[in-house]
C-alpha positions, 0 to 999 in steps of 0.5 A: 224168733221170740218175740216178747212184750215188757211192761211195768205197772203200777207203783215203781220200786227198787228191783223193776230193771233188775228183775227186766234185766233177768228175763232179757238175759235168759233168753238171749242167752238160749234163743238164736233170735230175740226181739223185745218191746218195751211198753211205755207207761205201764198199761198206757203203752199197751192201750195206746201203741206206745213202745220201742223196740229195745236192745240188749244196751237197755238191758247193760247197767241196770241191774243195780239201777233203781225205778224202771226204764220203761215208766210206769203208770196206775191203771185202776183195774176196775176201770179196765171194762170202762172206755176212755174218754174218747170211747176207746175199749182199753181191753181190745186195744190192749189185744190189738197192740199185743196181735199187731206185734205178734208177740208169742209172750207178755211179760208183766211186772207188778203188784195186786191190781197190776196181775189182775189186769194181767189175769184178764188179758190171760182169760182174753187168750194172750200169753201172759207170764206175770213177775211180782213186785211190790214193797207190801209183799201182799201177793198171794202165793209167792213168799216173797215180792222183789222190792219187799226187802229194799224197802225193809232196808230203808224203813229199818235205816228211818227207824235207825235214824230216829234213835238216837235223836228219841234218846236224846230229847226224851221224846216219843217218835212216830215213825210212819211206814208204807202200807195201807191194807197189811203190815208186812213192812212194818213188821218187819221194818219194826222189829228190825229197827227195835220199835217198841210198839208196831202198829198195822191195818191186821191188829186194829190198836186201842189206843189206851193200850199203846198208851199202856206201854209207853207208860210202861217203859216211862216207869222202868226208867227208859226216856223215849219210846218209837212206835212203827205205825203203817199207813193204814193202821186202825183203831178199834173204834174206826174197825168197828164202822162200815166202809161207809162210814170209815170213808166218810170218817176220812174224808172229813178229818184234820189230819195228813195220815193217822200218825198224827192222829196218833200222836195227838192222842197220845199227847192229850192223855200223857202230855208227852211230846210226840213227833212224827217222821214220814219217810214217805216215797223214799222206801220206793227209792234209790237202788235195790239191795242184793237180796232183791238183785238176787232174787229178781235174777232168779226170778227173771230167768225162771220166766225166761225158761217158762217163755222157752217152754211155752207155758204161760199164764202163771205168776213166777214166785218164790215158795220155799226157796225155789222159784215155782209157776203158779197159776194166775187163776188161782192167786189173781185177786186175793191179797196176802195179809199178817196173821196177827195170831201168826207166828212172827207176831207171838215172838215179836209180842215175847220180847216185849213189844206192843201191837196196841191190842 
């Protein structure tokens, strides 16, 4: 008999079910008994008992089925050593739930603060196999995140929209992309989308050089430009400020997100008309991709034979196109940025395009 915990944590995303799905199925498949617990909430369902015992019609039609069946929930892992409200020790009661169940693994889905919650409980002695997910694809040690490419899709598709409507009224567009600390969605959703400056937290921008290449194309006869800017882009003046600073800085501006920061820069210097499209929580929606269905199978099924072997307290990623364990010790923590002297980066720069630098 296998017994396994299921928990999804964190920010949703398109693949969750699917990459659930391919680790229910692996075992199922290779094991004579099965019994799964579907935490509810994220951590919540493990700190406070809060499951069910799933069946393998939970698993049926989900693989093209967005968000996650099991909910999810952000729990600051910072947080994790403080008590409740009520002083309940969440790391004790997380142990509890998982001893209780008699589980013989913990298989948790999620992005950076999500796995190291997951390297806690692996330090605590439970066996914990981690899947990672997040549209940013800034996990360390895998090449690529489930979610990444179905975000970059959407992303891609906003840009797309833009296009024409840029075209047709003259204007400047902003198109605003999920990503606070890196860029990689933007990137990639920026060059796929034939954004003409790209903006990103690694390459903090002057703004009299974005200006520079609007002014540029102006010149050369072309009517609009598109700018994908992430969420957490930066400009030199604010990188330059400490943390403090830059917090204090923010807490205090006028504007929803630096899009609008942006565009009214631009506007006071060039008198253009600026607009901004903020596609928001969509980039987390609708059903994943095939890439991401594909990947998340793979990915499922190699936890699935890690369960089998019992060999635990890895992450499952992808490295070189081969699914690979690497050890939650070593990536736990550490974030994977765009290296703005990277190779992606030099040829998106020699096709012309800006990174405000």
């Amino acid at each position: 008999m296998k017994r396994i915990g299921l928990l999804t944590s964190g920010g949703d995303c398109q693949a969750l079910n699917a990459a659930m799905r391919g680790v229910v199925k692996g075992l199922s498949n290779n094991v004579e008994k099965l019994e799964v617990y579907g935490f509810l909430n994220g951590y919540k369902g493990l700190i406070y008992g809060d499951y069910r015992l799933l069946t393998s019609a939970d698993f049926s039609g989900i693989l093209t089925k967005g968000g996650t069946i099991l909910g999810s929930s952000r729990q600051p892992f910072k947080l994790m050593r403080v008590p409740d409200e009520n002083g309940l020790d969440k790391v004790e009661a997380m142990k509890h739930t998982y001893h209780k169940l008699n589980l013989n693994c913990l298989v948790i889905l999620g992005g950076n603060g999500t796995q190291k919650t997951a390297n806690l409980l692996r330090e605590e002695g439970l066996n914990i196999i981690h899947l990672p997910k997040t549209i940013d694809n800034d996990i360390y040690g895998t090449d690529v995140t489930f979610g990444f490419q179905s975000a970059i899709n959407i992303a891609t598709d906003a840009i797309d929209c833009i296009h024409t409507t840029a075209a047709s009224h003259n204007r400047v567009f902003i198109v605003e992309v999920m990503g606070h600390k890196v860029g990689w969605l933007t990137l990639y959703a920026g060059v796929a989308g034939g954004a003409d400056i790209i903006l990103l937290p690694e390459i903090p921008y002057d703004t009299e050089k974005v200006v520079e290449a609007i002014t540029r194309r102006t010149k050369a006869g072309k009517g609009f430009t598109i700018l994908a800017v992430a969420e957490g882009a930066i400009s030199k003046e604010d990188a330059a400020l400490s943390k403090k600073e830059y917090k204090e800085k923010l807490a205090k501006t006028k504007y929803p997100s630096v899009s609008y920061e942006i565009a009214e820069k631009i506007n006071k210097i060039t008198g253009i008309e600026v607009r901004v499209t903020v596609p928001g929580h969509t980039q987390r929606g609708g059903s994943p991709c095939p890439y991401d269905r594909t990947l998340c199978t793979r990915l499922g099924s190699a936890a699935a034979q890690a369960i089998m072997d019992e060999d635990y307290g890895y992450m499952i990623g992808l490295v070189n196109g081969k699914t690979k364990r690497i050890p939650l010790a070593e990536v736990a923590g550490k974030l994977k940025t765009v290296d703005p002297n990277g190779q992606m980066i030099k040829e998106a720069k020699r096709t012309g395009i800006s990174f405000g630098d």
